[in-house]
C-alpha positions in Angstrom: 0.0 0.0 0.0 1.2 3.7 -1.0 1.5 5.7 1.8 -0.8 8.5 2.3 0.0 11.8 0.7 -0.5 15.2 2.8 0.5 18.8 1.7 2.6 20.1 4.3 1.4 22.9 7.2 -2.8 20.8 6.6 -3.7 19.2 9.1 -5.2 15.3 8.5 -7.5 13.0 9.3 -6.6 9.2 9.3 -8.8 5.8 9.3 -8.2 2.2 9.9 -10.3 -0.8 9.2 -10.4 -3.1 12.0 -11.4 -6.6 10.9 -12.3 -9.9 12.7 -10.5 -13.3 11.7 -12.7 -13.8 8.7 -11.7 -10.4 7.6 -14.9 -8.9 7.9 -15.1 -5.1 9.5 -15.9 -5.7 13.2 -15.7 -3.2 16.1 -12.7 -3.4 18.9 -13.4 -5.0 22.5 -14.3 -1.5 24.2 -11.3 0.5 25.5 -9.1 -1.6 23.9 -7.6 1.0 20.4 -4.8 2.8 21.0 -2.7 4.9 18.7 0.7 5.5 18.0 3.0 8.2 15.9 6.5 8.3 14.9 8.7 10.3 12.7 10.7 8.9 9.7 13.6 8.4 12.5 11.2 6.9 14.8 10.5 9.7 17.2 7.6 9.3 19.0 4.9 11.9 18.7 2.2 13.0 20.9 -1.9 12.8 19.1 -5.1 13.3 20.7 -7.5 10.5 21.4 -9.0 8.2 18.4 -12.7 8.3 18.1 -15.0 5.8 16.3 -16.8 6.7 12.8 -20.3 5.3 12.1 -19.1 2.6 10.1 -18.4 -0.8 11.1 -14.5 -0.9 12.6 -13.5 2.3 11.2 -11.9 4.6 13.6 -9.7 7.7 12.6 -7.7 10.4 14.2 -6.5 13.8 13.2 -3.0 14.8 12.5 -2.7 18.4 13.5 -0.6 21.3 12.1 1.8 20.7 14.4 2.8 17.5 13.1 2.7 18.2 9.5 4.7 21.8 9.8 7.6 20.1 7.8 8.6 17.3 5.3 8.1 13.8 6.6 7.5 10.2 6.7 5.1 9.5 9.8 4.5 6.4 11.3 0.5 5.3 12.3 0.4 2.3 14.4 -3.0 1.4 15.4 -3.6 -1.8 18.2 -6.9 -3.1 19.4 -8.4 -6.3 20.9 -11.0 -8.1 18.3 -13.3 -10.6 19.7 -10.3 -11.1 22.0 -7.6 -11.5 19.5 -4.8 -8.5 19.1 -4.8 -6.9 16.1 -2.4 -4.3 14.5 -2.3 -2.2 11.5 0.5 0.2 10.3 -0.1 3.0 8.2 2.4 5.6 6.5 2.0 9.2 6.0 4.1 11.2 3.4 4.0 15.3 4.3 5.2 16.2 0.6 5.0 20.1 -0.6 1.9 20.2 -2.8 -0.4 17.3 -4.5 -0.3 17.0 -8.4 -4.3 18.0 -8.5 -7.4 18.3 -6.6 -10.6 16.7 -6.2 -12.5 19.4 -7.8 -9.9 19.4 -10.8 -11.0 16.2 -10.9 -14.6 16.8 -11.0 -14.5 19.7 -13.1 -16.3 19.0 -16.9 -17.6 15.7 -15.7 -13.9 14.1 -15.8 -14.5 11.7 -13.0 -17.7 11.8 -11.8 -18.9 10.8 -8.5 -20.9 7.8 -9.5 -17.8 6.3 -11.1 -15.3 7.0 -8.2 -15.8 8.2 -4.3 -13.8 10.9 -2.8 -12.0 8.2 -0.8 -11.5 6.0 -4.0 -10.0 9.4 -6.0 -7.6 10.1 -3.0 -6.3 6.6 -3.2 -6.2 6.7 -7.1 -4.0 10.4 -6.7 -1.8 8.7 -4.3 -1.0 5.6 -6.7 -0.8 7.8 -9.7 1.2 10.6 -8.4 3.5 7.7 -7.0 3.8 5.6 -10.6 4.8 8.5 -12.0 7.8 9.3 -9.6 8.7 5.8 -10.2 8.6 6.0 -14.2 10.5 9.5 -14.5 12.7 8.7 -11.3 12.1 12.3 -10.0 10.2 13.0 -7.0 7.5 15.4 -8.3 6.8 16.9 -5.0 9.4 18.2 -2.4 9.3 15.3 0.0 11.2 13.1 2.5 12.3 9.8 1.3 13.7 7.0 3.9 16.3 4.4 2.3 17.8 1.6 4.0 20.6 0.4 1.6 23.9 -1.9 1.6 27.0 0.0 0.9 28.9 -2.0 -1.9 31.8 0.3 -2.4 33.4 2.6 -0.2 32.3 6.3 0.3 29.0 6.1 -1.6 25.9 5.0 -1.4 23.0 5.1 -4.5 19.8 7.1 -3.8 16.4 5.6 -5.4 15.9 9.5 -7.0 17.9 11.8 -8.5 16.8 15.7 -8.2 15.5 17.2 -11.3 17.4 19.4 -12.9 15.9 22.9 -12.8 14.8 22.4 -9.7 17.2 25.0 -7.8 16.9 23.2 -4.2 19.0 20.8 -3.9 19.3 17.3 -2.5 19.5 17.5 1.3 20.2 14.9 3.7 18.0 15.3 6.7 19.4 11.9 9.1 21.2 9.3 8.7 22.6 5.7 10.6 25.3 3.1 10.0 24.0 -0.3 11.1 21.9 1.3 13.4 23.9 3.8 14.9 22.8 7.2 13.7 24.9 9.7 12.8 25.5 13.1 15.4 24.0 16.5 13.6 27.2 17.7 12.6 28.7 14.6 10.8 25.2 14.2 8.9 25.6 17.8 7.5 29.3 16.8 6.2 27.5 14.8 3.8 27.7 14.8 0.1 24.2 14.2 -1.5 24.7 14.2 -5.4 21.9 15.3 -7.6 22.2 12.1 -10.2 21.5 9.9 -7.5 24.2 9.1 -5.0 25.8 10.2 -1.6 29.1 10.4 -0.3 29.6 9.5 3.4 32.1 8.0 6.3 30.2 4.2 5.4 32.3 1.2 3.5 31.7 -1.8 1.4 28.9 -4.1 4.0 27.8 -1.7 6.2 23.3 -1.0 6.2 22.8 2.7 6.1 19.6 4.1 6.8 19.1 7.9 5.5 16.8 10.4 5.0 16.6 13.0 2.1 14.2 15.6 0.9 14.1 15.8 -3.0 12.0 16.8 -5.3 10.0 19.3 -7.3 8.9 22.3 -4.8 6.4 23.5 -7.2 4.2 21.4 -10.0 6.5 20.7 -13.1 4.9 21.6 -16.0 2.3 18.9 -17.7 2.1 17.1 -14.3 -1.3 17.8 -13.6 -2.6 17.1 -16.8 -0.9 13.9 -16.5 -1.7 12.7 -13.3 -5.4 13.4 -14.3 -5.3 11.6 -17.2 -3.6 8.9 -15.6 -6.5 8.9 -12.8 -9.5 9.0 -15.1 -8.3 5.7 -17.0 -7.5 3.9 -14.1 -11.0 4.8 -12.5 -13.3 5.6 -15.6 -12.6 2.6 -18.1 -15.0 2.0 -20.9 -15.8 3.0 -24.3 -14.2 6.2 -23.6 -10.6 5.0 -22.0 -8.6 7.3 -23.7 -5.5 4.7 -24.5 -8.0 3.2 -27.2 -7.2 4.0 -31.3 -10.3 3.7 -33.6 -8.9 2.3 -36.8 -10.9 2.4 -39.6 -10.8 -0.6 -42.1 -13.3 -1.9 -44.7 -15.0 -3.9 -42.6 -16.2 -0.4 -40.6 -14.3 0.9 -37.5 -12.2 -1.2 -34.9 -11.5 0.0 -31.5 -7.9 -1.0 -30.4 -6.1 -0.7 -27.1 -2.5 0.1 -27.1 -0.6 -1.9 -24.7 2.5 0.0 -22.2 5.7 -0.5 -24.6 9.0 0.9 -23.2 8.9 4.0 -24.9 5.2 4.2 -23.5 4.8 3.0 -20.4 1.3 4.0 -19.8 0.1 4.0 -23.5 -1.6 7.2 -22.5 -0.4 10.3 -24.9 -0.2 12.7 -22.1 0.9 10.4 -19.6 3.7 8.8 -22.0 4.7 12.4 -23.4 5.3 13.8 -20.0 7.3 10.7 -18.8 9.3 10.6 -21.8 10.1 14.6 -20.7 11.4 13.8 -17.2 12.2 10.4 -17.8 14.8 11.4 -20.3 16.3 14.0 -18.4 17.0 11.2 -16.0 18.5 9.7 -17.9 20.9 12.0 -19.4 22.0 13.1 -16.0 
């Protein structure tokens, strides 16, 4: 599961699903949910007290202001008693710098319409979308904070899973960072060299696990991303007739509707999508 998406300094509200051994939503033995939050280096936080919803087993809790001031990867660990039987779930919050669109972008001109998608079902599409195409172009498309544990394989460096675009003018910037579990004192972790094509330079060698924690990323909406997470979103939610990676091609016999299939130069077979990809993605490339 991605993990949530929330613009930075906006406060949040969280759910979890508690479900019986059969998997079916069922409500927690009374007094038995508590909550728990921790930063990407496993600080505890303080939150206020869950509450129920009026569904079945759903219970939420807001993040406030104060908690999602700056860039981070939270930790929600939720525990309660089910019919006797401990249950936990974990879920992961990303405080990133700005989303790619909005729910009324999405609902503007009928683009995804209620009927075919919920709010809740359009968040979780935004997240996987906005997420894919990180992934594809191998830029982070918001300023956010990514957490990598990785094995050092040669001396002084360490590869990063995303490179910083180019014309962003922030640069990479290491936030924390531990060797085999040891983290690193404030001023060794700001001696570090964080490259912009993907890599940092640091006191680790060949074996060692180190943990760190970077912000990267776009501060502001690169251009064509909203169009294409949209786009992206609508397909994934509003298939049909209309799915707009189908060709009509016209032959004797009368008009045949063909889906393209991802290729590697498009890995969504959606124009915009594709187009906007091949963009960034080749600028990662180059670098």
């Amino acid at each position: 599961m991605y993990p949530e998406r929330v613009p930075v300094g906006v406060p949040h509200t969280t759910r979890v699903l508690f479900t019986d051994a059969d998997g079916q939503p069922a409500d927690p033995d009374p007094g038995t949910v508590t909550v728990a939050l921790t930063t990407s280096f496993n600080t505890p936080l303080e939150l206020g007290e869950p509450e129920p919803t009026a569904d079945t087993g759903v219970w939420q809790i807001v993040i406030p202001v104060t908690v999602t001031a700056a860039l981070d990867r939270l930790r929600v660990t939720w525990e309660a008693t089910v019919a006797g039987t401990p249950r936990s779930y974990i879920r992961e919050i990303s405080v990133v710098s700005h989303l790619l669109f909005d729910l009324a972008d999405a609902r503007r001109d009928g683009l995804i319409p209620p009927q075919r998608a919920s709010d809740d079902e359009l968040v979780r599409a935004r997240t996987e979308v906005e997420r894919d195409l990180e992934q594809a172009c191998g830029i982070g498309l918001a300023r956010q904070l990514a957490v990598e544990t990785v094995r050092c394989v040669h001396d002084g460096v360490i590869p990063l899973t995303f490179r910083q675009p180019a014309e962003e003018p922030e640069p990479i910037t290491v936030r924390a960072a531990a060797i085999n579990d040891v983290a690193l004192p404030a001023l060794e972790v700001e001696t570090l060299d964080p490259r912009d094509y993907g890599a940092c330079y640091g006191p680790w060698t060949a074996g060692q696990r180190v943990r760190i924690a970077y912000e990267h990323g776009h501060s502001q909406p690169p251009a064509g991303a909203r169009r294409a997470a949209l786009a992206l979103a609508r397909a994934r939610l509003v298939p049909g007739p209309q799915d707009v990676r189908t060709t009509t091609i016209q032959t004797e016999a009368g008009n045949v509707i063909a889906v393209q299939p991802p290729a590697q130069d498009r890995p969504f077979a959606i124009p915009d999508v594709d187009a906007f990809v091949a963009r960034y993605g080749e600028r990662r490339r180059r670098a």
